[in-house]
C-alpha positions as CSV (number, residue, x, y, z in Angstrom):
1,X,11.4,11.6,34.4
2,X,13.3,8.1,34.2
3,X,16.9,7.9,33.4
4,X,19.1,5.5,31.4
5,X,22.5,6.2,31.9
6,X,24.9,5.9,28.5
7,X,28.7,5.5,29.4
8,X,30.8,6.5,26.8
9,X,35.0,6.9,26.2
10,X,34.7,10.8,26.4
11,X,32.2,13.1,26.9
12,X,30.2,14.0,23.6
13,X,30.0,17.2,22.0
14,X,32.0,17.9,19.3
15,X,32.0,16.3,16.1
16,X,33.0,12.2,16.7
17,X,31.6,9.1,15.9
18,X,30.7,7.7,19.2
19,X,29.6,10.7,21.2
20,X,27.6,11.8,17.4
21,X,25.9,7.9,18.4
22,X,25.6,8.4,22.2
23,X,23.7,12.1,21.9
24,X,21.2,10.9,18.9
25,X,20.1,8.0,21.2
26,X,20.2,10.2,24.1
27,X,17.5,12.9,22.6
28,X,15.4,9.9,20.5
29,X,14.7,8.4,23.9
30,X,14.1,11.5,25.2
31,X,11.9,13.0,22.8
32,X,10.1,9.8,21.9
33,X,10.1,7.8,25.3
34,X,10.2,10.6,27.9
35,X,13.4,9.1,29.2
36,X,16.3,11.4,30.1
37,X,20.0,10.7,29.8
38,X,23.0,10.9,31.8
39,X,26.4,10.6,30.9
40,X,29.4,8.9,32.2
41,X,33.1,9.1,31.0
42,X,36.5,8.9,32.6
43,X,37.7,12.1,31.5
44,X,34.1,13.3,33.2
45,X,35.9,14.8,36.8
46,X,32.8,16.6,38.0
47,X,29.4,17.2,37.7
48,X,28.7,19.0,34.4
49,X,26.1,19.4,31.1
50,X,26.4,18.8,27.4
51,X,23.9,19.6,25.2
52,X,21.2,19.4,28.0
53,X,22.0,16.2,29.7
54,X,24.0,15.5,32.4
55,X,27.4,14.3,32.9
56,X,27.7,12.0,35.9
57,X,31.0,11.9,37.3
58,X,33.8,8.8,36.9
59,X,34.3,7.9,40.3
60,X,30.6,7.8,41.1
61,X,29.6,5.6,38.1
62,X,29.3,2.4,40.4
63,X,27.7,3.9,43.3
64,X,24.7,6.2,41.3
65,X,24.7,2.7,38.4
66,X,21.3,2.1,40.5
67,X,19.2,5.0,40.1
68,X,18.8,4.7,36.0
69,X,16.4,2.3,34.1
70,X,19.0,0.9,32.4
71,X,22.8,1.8,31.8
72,X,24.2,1.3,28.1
73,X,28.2,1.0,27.8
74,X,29.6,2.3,24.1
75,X,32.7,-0.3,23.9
76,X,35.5,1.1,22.3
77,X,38.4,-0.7,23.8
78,X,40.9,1.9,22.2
79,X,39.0,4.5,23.3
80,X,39.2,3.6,27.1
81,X,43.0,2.8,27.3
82,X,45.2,3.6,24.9
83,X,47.1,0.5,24.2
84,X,43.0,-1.3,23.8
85,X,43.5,-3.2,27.0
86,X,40.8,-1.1,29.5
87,X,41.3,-3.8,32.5
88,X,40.0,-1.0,34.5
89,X,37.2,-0.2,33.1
90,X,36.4,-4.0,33.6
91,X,36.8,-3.5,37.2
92,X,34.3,-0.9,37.4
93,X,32.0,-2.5,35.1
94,X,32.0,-5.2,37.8
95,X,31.4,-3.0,40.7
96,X,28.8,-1.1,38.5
97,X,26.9,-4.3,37.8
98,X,25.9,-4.8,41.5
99,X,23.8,-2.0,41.8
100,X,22.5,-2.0,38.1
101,X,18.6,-2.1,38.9
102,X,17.6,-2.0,35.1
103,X,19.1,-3.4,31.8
104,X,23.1,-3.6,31.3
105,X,23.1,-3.4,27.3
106,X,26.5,-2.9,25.5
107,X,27.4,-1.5,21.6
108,X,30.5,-2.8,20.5
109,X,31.9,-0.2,19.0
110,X,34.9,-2.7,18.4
111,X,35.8,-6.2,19.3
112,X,39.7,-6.5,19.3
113,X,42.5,-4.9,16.8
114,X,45.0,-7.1,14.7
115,X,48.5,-6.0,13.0
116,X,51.6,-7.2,12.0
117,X,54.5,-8.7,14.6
118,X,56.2,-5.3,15.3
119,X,52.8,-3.2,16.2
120,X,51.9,-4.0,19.6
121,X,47.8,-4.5,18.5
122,X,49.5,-8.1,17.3
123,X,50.9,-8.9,21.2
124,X,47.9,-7.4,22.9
125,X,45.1,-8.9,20.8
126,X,44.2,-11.9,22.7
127,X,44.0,-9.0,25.9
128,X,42.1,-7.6,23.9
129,X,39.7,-10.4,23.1
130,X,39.7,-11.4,26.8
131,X,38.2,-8.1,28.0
132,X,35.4,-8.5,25.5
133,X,34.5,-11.8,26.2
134,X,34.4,-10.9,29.5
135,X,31.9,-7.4,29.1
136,X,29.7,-9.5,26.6
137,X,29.3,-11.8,29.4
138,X,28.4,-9.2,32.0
139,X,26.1,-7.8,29.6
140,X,22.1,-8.2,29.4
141,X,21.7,-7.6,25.5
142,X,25.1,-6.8,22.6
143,X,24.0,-4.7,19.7
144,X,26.7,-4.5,16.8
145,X,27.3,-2.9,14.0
146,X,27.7,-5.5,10.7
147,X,27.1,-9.1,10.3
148,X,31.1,-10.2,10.7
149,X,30.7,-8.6,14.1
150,X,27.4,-10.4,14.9
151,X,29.3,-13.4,14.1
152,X,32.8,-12.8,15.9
153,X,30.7,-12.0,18.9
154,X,28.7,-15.0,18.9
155,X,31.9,-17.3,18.4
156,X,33.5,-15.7,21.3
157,X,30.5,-15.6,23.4
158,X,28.1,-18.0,21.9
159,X,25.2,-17.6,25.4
160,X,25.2,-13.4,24.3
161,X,22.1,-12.0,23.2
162,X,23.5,-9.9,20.0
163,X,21.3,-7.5,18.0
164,X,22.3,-6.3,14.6
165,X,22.3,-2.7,13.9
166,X,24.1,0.1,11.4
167,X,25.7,3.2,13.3
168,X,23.3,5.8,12.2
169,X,24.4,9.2,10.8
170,X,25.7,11.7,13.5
171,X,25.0,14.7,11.2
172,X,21.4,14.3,10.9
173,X,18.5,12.6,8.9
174,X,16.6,15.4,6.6
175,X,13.9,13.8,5.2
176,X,14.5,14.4,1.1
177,X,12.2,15.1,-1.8
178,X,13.2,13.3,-4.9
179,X,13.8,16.3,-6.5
180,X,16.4,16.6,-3.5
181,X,18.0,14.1,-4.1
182,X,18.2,14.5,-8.4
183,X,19.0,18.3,-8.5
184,X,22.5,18.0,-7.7
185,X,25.9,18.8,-9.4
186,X,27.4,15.1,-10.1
187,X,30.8,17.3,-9.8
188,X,30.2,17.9,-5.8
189,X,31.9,15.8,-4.0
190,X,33.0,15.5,0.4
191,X,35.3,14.1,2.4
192,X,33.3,13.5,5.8
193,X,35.8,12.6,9.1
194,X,38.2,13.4,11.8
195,X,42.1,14.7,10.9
196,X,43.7,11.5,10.4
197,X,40.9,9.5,8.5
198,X,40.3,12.8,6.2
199,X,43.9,12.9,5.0
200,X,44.1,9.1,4.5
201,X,41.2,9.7,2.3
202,X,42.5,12.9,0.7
203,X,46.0,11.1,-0.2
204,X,44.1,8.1,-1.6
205,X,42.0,11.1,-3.5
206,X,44.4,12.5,-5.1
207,X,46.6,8.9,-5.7
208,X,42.7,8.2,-8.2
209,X,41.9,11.3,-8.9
210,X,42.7,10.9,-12.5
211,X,41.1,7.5,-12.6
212,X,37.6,9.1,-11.9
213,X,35.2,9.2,-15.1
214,X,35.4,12.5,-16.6
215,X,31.3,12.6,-16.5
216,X,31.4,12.9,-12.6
217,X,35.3,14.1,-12.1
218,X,35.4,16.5,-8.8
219,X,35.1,19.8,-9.5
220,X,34.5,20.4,-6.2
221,X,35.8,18.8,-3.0
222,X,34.8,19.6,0.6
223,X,35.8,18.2,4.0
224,X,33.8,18.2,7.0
225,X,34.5,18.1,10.3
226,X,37.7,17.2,12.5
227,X,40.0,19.7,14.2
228,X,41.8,22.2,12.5
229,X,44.6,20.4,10.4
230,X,47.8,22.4,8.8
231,X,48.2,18.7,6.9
232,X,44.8,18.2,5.7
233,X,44.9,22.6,4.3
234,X,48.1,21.5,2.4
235,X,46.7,18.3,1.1
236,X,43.7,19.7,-0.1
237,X,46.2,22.5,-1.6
238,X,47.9,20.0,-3.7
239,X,45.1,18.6,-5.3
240,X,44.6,21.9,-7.8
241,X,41.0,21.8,-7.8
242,X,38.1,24.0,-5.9
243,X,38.4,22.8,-2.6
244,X,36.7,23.4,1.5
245,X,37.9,22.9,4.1
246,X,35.4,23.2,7.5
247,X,37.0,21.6,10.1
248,X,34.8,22.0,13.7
249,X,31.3,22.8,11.3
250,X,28.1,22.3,13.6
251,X,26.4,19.4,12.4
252,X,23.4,21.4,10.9
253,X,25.5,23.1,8.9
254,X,27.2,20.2,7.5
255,X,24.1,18.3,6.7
256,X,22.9,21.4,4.3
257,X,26.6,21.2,2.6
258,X,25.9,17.0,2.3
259,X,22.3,17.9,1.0
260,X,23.6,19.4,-2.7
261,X,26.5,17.0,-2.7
262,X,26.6,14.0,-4.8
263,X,29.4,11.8,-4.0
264,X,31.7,11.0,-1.3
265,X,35.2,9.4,-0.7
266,X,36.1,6.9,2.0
267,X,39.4,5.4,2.6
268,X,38.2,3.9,5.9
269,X,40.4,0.6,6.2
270,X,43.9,0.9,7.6
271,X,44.5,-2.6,6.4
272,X,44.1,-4.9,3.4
273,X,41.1,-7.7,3.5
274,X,38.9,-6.0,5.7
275,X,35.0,-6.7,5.0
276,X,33.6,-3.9,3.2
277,X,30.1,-4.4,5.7
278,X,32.7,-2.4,8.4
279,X,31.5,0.6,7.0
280,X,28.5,-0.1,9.3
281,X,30.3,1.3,12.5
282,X,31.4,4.7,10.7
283,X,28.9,7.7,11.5
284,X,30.4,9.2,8.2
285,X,29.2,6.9,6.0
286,X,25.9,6.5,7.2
287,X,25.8,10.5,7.3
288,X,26.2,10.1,4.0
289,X,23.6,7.2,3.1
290,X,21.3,9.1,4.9
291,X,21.6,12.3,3.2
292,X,21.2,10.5,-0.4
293,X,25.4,10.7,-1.1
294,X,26.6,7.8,-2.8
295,X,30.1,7.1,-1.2
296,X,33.1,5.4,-3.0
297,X,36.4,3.8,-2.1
298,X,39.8,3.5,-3.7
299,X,39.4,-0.4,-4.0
300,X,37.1,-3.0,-4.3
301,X,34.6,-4.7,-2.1
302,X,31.9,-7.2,-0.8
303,X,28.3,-6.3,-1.2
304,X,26.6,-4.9,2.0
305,X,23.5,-6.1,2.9
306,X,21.4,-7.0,6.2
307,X,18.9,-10.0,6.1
308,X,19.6,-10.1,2.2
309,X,18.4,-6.1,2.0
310,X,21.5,-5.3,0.0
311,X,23.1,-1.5,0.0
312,X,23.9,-0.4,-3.6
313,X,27.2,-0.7,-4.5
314,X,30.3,-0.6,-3.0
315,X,31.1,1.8,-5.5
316,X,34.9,2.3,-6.3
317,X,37.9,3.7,-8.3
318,X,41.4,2.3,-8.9
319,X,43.9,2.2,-11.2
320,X,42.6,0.8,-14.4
321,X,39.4,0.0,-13.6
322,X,36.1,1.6,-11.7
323,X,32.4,1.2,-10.7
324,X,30.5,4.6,-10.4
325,X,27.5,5.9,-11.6
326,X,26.8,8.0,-14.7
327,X,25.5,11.6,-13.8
328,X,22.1,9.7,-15.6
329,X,22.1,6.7,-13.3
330,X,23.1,8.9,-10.0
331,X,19.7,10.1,-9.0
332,X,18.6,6.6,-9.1
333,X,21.1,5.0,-6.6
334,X,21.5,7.5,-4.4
335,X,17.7,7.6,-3.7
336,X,17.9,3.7,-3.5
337,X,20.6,4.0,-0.8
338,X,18.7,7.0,0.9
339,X,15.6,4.5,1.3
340,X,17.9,1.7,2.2
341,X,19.0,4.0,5.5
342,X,16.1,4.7,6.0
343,X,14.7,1.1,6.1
344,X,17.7,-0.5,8.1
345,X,20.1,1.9,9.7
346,X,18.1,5.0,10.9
347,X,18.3,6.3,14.7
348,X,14.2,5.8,15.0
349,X,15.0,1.5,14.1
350,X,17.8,1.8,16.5
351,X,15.8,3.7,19.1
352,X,12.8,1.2,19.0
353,X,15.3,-1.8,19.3
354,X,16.8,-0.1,22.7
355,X,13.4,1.0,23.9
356,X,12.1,-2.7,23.6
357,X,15.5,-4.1,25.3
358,X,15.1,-1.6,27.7
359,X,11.3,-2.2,28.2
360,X,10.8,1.7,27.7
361,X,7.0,1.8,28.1
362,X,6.7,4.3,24.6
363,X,4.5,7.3,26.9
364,X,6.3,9.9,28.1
365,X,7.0,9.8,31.7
């Protein structure tokens, strides 16, 4: 069987949204295309397996780069080096490249990071910005996650070959019946992330809790996935209403709990002015397009759409004002948004994009 070898920041396994990415691509090329995966990570010391595949170790990356098909780097600059500034990685990259026999294809994950004077993203960025330039250059073919990235990337880079696609849901795609989708409680709502982004999106919660239409107030809240969190228990304690909390849940289970759940809450954006079409690159959110959940956000925001296919919504609630469906008009959207994953952001349209980049033949080997 052919390989293509995916390099990632740290090997997958648990829940997280780049390894959730790296594993669905691994086992759609696999069962689709009859091409096997291996992985490569620098915390990857030895030989070893995750869910079936292997796991290549670092320091042989650029000498075995020559036996795969094709080798497909998931950038995420802060996930290489702390501080976003993975020269290192660069260097390897470089060596890597000389015996790269197939296809070198990179997913920016993220570009660069921006911040005020006294956080050191603000010093760093045009590091930052430097190191991408210089992997988009390197690279074959740049997939991305949302139109500002497509653009940023081409402005940077304006010879790179950049593909457009939505990060696709790391906790499965069930194919729904409608009457899936309309037999839910409009009460049921989730909170879908790791620690830190769960408890930004708790606090902002419970800051518009009472801001929510009554029709569709939570009567229920559950979070999924992340490690186990002392902070995020307590939040959730503080809110006074019937709460779960299931931190380390096995994706299958935490796509039935998504399946009879109606709404969910994202605080994604650390910062002010951030395009709302940055919701692309979270595995969360599409988890919960895909599984018919409509997701709101304590603010406002800028229509998502891809080649003028727009995504219903953004949907949101803050002080004063909101945007939500009824419990009437809910069925209705959230099947509209289920279809809309299903037409632009599913793993089989991002699976036949790599396959054709990759000239995977479409037979198993």
């Amino acid at each position: 069987m052919n390989s293509v070898l995916q390099i990632v920041p740290k090997i997958p396994g648990e829940i997280d949204g780049v390894g959730d990415y790296a594993l669905t691509i691994a086992e759609k090329i696999r069962d689709e295309f009859g091409y096997n995966t291996a992985f490569a990570s620098p915390d990857a010391a030895s030989s070893a397996t995750v869910h079936g595949f292997d796991v290549l170790p670092w320091d042989r990356l650029a000498a075995a780069a020559g036996n795969y098909a094709g080798v497909l780097l998931h950038y995420v600059n802060y996930g290489f080096q702390k501080r976003g500034i993975p020269f290192g990685l660069l260097s390897v990259l470089r060596r890597m490249r000389q015996q790269t026999r197939g296809k070198f294809v990179t997913i920016f994950h993220e570009l660069d990071a921006s911040g005020p004077p006294w956080r050191s993203e603000f010093w760093l960025r045009p590091f930052q910005t430097h190191l991408a330039k210089a992997i988009a250059r390197l690279s074959d073919e740049c997939l991305v996650s949302s139109e500002n990235f497509l653009c940023e990337l081409r402005r940077l880079v304006p010879a790179a070959r950049v593909h457009l696609h939505p990060v696709p849901s790391g906790l499965g795609e069930p194919s729904l019946s409608r009457e899936q989708i309309e037999n839910r409680d409009p009460q049921k709502w989730v909170i879908i992330g790791s620690a830190i982004p769960a408890q930004r999106s708790l606090r902002s919660f419970r800051e518009n809790f009472r801001h929510i239409p009554s029709a569709v107030t939570p009567k229920k809240l559950i979070v999924l996935g992340g490690h186990e969190s002392p902070l995020t228990r307590a939040l959730l304690a503080d809110l006074g209403i019937n709460s779960e909390y299931r931190p380390r849940i096995a994706a299958a289970e935490a796509s039935e709990i998504l399946r009879a759940c109606s709404f969910a809450w994202f605080n994604y954006f650390t910062r002010p002015g951030v395009e709302t079409s940055i919701l692309l690159k979270s595995s969360a959110f599409a988890a919960a397009c895909a599984h018919g959940v409509i997701s709101v956000l304590p603010h406002r925001g800028a229509p998502i759409s891809i080649d003028g296919d727009q995504l219903p919504g953004p949907f949101f609630v803050e002080s004063g004002v909101s945007e939500v469906p009824s419990p009437e008009n809910r069925p209705k959207v959230a099947r509209a948004i289920y279809d809309w994953y299903q037409r632009r952001a599913s793993s089989d349209c991002l699976v036949r994009g790599l396959a054709e980049v990759f000239s995977l033949d479409g037979s198993k080997q």
